[in-house]
N, C-alpha and C positions, 0 to 999 in steps of 0.2 A: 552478697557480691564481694564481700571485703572481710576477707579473712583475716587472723592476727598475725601480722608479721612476724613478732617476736618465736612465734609457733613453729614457723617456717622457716626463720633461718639456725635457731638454735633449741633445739627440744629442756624444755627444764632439768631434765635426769642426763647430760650429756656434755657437761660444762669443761670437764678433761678431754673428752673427746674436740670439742670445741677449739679447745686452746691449741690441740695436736694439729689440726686442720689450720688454725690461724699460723701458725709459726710454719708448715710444708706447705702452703701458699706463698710464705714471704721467701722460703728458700728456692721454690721455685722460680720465681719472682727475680731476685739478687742473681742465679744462675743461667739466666734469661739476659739480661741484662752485660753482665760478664763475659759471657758468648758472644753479644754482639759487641765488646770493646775489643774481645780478641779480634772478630771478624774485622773491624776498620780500624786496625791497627794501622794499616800504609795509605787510608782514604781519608781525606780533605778536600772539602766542597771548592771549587774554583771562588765563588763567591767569599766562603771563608777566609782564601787569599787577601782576599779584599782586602776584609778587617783586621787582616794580620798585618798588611800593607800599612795604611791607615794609623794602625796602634804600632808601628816601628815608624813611622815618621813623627807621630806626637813622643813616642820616647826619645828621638833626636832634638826635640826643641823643633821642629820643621811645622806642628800644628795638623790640622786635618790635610794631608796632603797623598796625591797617588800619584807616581812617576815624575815627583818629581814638581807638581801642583796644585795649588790650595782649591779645592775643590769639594762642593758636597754630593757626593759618590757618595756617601755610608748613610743607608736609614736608621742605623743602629749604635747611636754615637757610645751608649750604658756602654754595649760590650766591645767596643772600641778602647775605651778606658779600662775596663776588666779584665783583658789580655794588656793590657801595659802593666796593669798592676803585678799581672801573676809574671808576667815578662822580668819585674824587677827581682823576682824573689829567681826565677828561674834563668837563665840567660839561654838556653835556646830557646828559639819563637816557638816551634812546633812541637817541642814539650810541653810548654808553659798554655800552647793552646789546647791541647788533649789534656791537660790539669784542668783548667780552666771548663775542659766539658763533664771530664768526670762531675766537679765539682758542682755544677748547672744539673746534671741527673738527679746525684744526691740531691738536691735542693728542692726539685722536680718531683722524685719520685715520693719524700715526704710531705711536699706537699700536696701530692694527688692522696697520699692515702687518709692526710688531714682533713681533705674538702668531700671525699668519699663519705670519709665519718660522720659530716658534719651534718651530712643532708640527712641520716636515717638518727641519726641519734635519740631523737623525742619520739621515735617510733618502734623504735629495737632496745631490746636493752644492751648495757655494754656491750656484752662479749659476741653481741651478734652484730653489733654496728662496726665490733671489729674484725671479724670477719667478714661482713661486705668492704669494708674497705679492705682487705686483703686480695679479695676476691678483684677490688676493681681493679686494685693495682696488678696485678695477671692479665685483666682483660687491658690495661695502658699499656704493658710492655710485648706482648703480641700483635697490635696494631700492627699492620704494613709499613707503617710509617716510621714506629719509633728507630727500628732498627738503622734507618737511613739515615735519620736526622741526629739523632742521640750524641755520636762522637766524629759530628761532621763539621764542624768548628763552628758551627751556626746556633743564632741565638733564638730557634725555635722552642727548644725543650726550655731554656731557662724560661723563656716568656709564657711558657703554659703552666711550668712552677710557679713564677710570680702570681698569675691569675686565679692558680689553686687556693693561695697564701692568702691573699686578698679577699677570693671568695668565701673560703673558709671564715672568714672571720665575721660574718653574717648570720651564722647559724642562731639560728631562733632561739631562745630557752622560754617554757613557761613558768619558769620560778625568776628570774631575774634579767633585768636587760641589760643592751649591751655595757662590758665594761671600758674603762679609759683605753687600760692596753689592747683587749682587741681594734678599736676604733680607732686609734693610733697605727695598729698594724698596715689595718686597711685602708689610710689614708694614705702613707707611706708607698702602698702597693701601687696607688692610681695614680701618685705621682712620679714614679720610677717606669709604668708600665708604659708611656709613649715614647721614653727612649732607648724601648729594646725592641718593639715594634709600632711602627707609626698607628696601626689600624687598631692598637690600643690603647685612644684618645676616648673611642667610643664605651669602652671597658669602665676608663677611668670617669669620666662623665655619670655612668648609670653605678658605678658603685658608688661616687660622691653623694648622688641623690639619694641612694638609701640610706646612707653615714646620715646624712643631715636628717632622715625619717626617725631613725633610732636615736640621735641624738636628742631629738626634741622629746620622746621618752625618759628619757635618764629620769629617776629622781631629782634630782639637780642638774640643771645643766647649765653648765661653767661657760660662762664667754671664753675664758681664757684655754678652755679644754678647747671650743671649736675653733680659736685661733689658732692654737696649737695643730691641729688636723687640716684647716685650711692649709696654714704655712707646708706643711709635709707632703701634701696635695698640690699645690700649684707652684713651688720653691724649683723643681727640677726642671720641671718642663722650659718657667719662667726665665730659668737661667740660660739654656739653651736657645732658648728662642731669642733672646736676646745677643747672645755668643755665633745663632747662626745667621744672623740679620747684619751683624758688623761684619764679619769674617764672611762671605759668600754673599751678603745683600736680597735673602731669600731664607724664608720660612721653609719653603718645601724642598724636597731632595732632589736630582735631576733622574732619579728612576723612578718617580711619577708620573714622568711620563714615557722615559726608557721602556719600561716593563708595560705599555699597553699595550691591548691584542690588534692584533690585526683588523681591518672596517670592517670586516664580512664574518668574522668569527662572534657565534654568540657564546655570552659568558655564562648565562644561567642554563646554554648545555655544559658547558666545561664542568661547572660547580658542580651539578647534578654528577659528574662523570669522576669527578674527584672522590666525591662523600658517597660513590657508589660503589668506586673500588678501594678507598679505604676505610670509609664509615659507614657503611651498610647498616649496621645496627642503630644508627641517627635515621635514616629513609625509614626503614622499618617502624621503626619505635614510631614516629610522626603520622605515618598513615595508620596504626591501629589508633591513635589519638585522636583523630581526624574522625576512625570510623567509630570509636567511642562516644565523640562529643556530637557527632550525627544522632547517635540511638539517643544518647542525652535528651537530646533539643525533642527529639521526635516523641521518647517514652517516660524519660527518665527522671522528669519534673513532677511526673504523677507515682514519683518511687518514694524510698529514701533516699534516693543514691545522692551523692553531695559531689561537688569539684575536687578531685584530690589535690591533695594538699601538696607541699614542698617548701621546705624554706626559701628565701630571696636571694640565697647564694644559688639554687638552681634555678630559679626561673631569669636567673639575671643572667645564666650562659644560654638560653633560647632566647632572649630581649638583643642579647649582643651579640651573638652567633645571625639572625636577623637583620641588623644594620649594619654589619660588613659584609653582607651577602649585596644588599640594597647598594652600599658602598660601590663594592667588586664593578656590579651591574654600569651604576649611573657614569665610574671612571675609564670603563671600558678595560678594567685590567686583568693582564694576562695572569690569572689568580694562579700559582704556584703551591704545591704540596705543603710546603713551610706556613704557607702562612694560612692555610687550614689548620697545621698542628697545632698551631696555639691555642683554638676553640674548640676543636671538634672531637677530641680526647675527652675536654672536660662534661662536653654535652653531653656524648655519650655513657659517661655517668652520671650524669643527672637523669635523662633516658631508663637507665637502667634503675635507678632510684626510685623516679616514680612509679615503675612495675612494682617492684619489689615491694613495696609500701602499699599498693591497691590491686594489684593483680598477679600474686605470686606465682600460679602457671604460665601466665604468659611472660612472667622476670625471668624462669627457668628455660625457658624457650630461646627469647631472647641472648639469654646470656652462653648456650651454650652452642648457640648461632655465634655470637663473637668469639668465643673461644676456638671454636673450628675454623672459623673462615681465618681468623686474625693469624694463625698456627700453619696453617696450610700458604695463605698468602706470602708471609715473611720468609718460610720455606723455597716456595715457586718462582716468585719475583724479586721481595727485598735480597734475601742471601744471593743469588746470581748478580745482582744488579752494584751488590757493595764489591761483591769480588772483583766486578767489571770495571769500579770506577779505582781500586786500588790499580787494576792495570794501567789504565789510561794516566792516574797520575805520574806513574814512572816514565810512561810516554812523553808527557809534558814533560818532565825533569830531562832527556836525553834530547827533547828543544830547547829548551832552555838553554842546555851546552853551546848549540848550534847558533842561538841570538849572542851567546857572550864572544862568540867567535867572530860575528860581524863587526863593521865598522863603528863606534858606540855611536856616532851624530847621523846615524841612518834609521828613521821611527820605521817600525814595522805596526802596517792595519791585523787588528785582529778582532771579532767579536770574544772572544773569551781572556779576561784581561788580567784573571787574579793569579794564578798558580805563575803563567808564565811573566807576569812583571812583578810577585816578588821576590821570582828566582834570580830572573837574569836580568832589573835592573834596567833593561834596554829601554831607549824610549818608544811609545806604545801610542797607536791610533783608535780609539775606540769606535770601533763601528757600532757596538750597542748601546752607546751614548751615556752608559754612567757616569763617565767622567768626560767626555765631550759631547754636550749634547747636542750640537751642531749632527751629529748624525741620526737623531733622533725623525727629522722629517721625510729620511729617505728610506728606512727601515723596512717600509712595507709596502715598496713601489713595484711592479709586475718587471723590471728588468733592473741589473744596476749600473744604469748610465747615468744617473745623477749622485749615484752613490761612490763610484771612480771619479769623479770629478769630484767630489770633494774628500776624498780621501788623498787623493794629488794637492788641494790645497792646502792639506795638514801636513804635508811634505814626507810622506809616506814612499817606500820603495822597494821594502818587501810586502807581502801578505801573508797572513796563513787561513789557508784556508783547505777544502775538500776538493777545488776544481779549477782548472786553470782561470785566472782572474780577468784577464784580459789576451787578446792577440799580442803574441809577442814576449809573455809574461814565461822566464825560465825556472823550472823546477829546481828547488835546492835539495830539499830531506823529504821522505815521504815514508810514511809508518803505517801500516795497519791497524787499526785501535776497535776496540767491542765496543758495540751497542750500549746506551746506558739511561735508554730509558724506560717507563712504566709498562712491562706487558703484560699478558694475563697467557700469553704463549710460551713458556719456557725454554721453548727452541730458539726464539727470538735475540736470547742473552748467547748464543753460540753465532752469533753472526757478526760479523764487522765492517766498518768504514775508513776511511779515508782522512789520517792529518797529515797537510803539505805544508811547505814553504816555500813560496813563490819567490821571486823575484822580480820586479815589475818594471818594463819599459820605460822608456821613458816620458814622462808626458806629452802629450798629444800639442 
């Protein structure tokens, strides 16, 4: 059942040819990539906004603040500081935050082909483990997903770098265990990794447990080594949590509860609907598993067939891919593309890993299911959908004109809060409650009469929205703007709606 890997990805007599193949994978690869910086050259995730907002208010001396108030609105304080940094070397924002992505790619993209390597390594020889990791990195940069996220100012793609870094640094060896400096790496990882994304507390947690499995191996093992790794491990987070406990009087963000779904939506359809249209090769991969460890159980004890194997760097993205799913479920949250990117890139090489390792025709299968669909998908959906969202930001920028034109001590309700409050500065009503959560309870009420009433107490007087707000409420600016979200219809992306700017009565 278990043919030799090393057979299959690299023939003995073919080692130039090898090498040919590794390097027009990575060119492919690099020019994949490149394509898509050109493609979101004028796209900027509204949210991105955010943390550009945010990191121009800490570069003033103002602190975590949005429009103007100390509030915890950013789940992502790392790269809040990350763009102040590159801010200082750069002085415009929205240079410094497309540096700033590039920058998180590179970071990303080496380290997916690190954590690639890492899993087949003691199974391939070199030049074949480096061409699966060439190979994976192809199957990472055709994802649906990367296209979107990549140079969308958001700290998805660095957070799935970071978890590569980390992972990586578990790979098993059978002539030596782990060293200082890997172990150090990946301590460093899991303590950096919950403040680029919250839901990598779990990451950091199940990679600490195995630091301290393999520490206890070492030939020596140094107190002052696992001090050292402690401190690097719980030093960041520590800090913060104590910076967000004085400054805001709360551990948690206010989009913990912003971002829940609605009472009637379930989440383990969403998830399933997420990782089915952009990680299909995760469902797949799981159910031949499923239907493998059936024949197992039922045949395969009276075989030789043995558990295939995998380092702890991949079983540690199915253990944590798992309890942010469990997560997602128990908090009711409206789970978001993003924050699948973090995990489900990496599973899917691991996925593909362990074919490749125990069942190389169905790795071949697999793999050229992801390449097609990944290729076709980015094509059909992502490229329409980035084009769609460079229009709309220009949309946003010629409202923005229109908010600096108003009164400035007139707040306008908006749920979309980033592009246009760190254009135009104006003050701003959150109806989606990141930064006022006071909106938070009326979100998802079947009319919005309680939702006008307290958008009137925040002293609100225009809105923007798609539809008249109220009786009485006068049109200011009204645009036509494209579609811009996930379809599998490509006609879908040639359709458009409706941004206005109201004006609203007077209260009642």
């Amino acid at each position: 059942m278990e043919s030799g890997p090393t057979s299959t990805m690299t023939p003995p007599t073919a080692t130039r040819r090898t090498s040919l193949l590794l390097w027009l994978l990575l060119a492919l690869s690099i020019a994949i990539v490149i394509a898509w910086f050109l493609a979101a050259r004028g796209y900027w995730e509204d949210d991105a906004y955010i943390h550009l907002e945010f990191a121009r208010s800490l570069a003033a001396g103002r602190g975590f603040s949005f429009n103007g108030h100390i509030v915890y609105g950013d789940t992502s304080p790392l790269w809040v500081w990350l763009l102040a940094a590159f801010h200082a070397v750069i002085p415009d924002w929205l240079a410094a935050g497309k540096t700033l992505a590039v920058a998180a790619t590179v970071f990303a993209l080496t380290g997916v082909f690190v954590y690639a390597r890492s899993l087949v390594q003691n199974a391939f020889t070199p030049q074949a483990a480096n061409t699966f990791a060439a190979t994976m990195l192809l199957v990472f940069v055709t994802l649906p997903y990367f296209g979107y996220w990549a140079f969308s100012g958001m700290e998805a793609l660095a957070a799935a770098g970071l978890a590569a870094w980390g992972a990586s640094a578990l790979a098993e060896s059978t002539t030596s265990p782990i060293t200082p400096a890997r172990l150090a790496l990946a301590a460093l990882a899991a303590g950096l990794a919950p403040l680029l994304r919250p839901e990598m507390a779990f990451f950091s947690l199940l990679l600490g447990a195995v630091l301290l499995a393999h520490w206890r191996r070492m030939p020596e093992r140094s107190l002052g080594l696992l001090s050292a790794a402690v401190l690097l491990a719980c030093a960041p987070v520590a800090a913060w949590a104590l910076y967000a406990l004085r400054t805001f009087g709360r551990l948690l963000p206010n989009t913990n509860g912003a971002k829940r779904a609605a009472p009637t939506d379930s989440i383990t359809t969403r998830l399933l609907d997420l990782y089915g249209f952009g990680f299909p090769v995760v469902l797949l991969g799981l159910l031949l598993l499923a239907a493998w460890l059936l024949w197992y159980v039922l045949r395969g004890r009276r075989t030789a067939t043995r558990w295939p194997s995998l380092p702890a760097g991949g079983w540690l993205l199915f253990l944590w891919s798992a309890l942010n799913a469990v997560f997602y479920v128990a908090n009711h949250t409206f789970v978001q593309t993003r924050y699948l990117f973090v995990t489900a890139p990496l599973l899917t090489i691991a996925v593909l890993a362990l074919f490749a390792m125990h069942w190389p025709a169905a790795f071949r299968g697999l793999l050229a299911f992801a390449l097609l669909y990944g290729a076709a998908m980015s094509l059909l959906a992502t490229r329409p959908l980035v084009r769609n969202k460079v229009l709309l930001d220009a949309v946003w920028v010629e409202l923005a004109a229109q908010l600096r034109a108003l009164p400035p001590d007139t707040p306008v309700a908006t749920y979309s809060i980033g592009e246009i409050g760190f254009l135009s500065q104006h003050p701003l009503v959150d109806t989606g409650g990141i930064t006022r959560p006071g909106a938070i309870p009326y979100m998802w009420d079947a009319d919005d009469n309680r939702r006008n009433v307290w958008i009137y107490t925040q002293g609100a007087q225009y809105e923007i929205v798609d539809h008249a707000p109220l009786p009485g409420a006068t049109l200011l600016w009204s645009r036509p703007v494209p579609l811009t979200g996930w379809y599998l219809n490509p006609s879908m992306y040639s359709r458009t709606e409706t941004l206005q700017l109201w004006k609203l009565p007077p209260p009642p």
